[in-house]
C-alpha positions in Angstrom: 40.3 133.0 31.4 40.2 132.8 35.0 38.3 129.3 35.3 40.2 127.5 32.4 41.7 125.3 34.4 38.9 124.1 36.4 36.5 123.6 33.3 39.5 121.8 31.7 39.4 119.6 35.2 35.7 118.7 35.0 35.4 118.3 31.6 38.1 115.3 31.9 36.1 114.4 35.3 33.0 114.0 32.8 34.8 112.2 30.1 35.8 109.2 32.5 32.6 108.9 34.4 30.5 108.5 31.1 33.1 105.2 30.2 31.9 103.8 33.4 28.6 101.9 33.4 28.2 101.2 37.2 28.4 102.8 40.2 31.1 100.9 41.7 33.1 101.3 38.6 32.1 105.0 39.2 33.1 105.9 42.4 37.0 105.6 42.2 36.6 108.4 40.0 34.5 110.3 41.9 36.5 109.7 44.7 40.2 110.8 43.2 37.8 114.1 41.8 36.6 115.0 44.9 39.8 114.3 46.8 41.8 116.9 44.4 38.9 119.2 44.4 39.2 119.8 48.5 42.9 119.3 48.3 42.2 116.2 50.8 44.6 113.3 51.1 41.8 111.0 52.1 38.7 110.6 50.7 35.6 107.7 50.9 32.3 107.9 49.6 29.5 106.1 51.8 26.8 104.5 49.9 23.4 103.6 52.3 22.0 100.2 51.9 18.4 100.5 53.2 17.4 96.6 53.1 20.3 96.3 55.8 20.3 99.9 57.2 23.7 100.8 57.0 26.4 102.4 55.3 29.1 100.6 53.6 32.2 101.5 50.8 34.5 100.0 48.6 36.8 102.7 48.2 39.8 102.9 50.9 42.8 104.8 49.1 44.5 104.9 52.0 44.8 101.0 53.1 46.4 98.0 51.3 43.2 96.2 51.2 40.8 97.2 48.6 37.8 94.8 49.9 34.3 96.6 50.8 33.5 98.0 54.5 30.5 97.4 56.3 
């Protein structure tokens, strides 16, 4: 099958995002998937607060500290 690998990919991609029961438990996961999906070697996922109208992350693979951005 031409696909398998990728349905083999996603599948896992599903199994570990259902174990997760918040978002920001989430989105490490979502970010390593997406970041081998696009062959990136970065990848952060913006989340929009609308009560303070901005954008802010807690994912930064590519710097020592792990703390939120605003």
């Amino acid at each position: 099958m031409k696909y398998i690998d990728t349905y083999r990919t996603l599948a896992e991609f599903g199994r570990k995002l259902l174990n997760k029961h918040t978002l920001v438990d989430a989105l490490p996961i979502i970010s390593a998937y997406a970041k081998d999906v696009i062959k990136a070697e970065r990848c952060s996922i913006f989340l929009y607060d609308r009560e303070k109208q901005n954008f802010w992350t807690t994912i930064r693979r590519y710097r020592q500290n792990n703390n939120s951005c605003r």
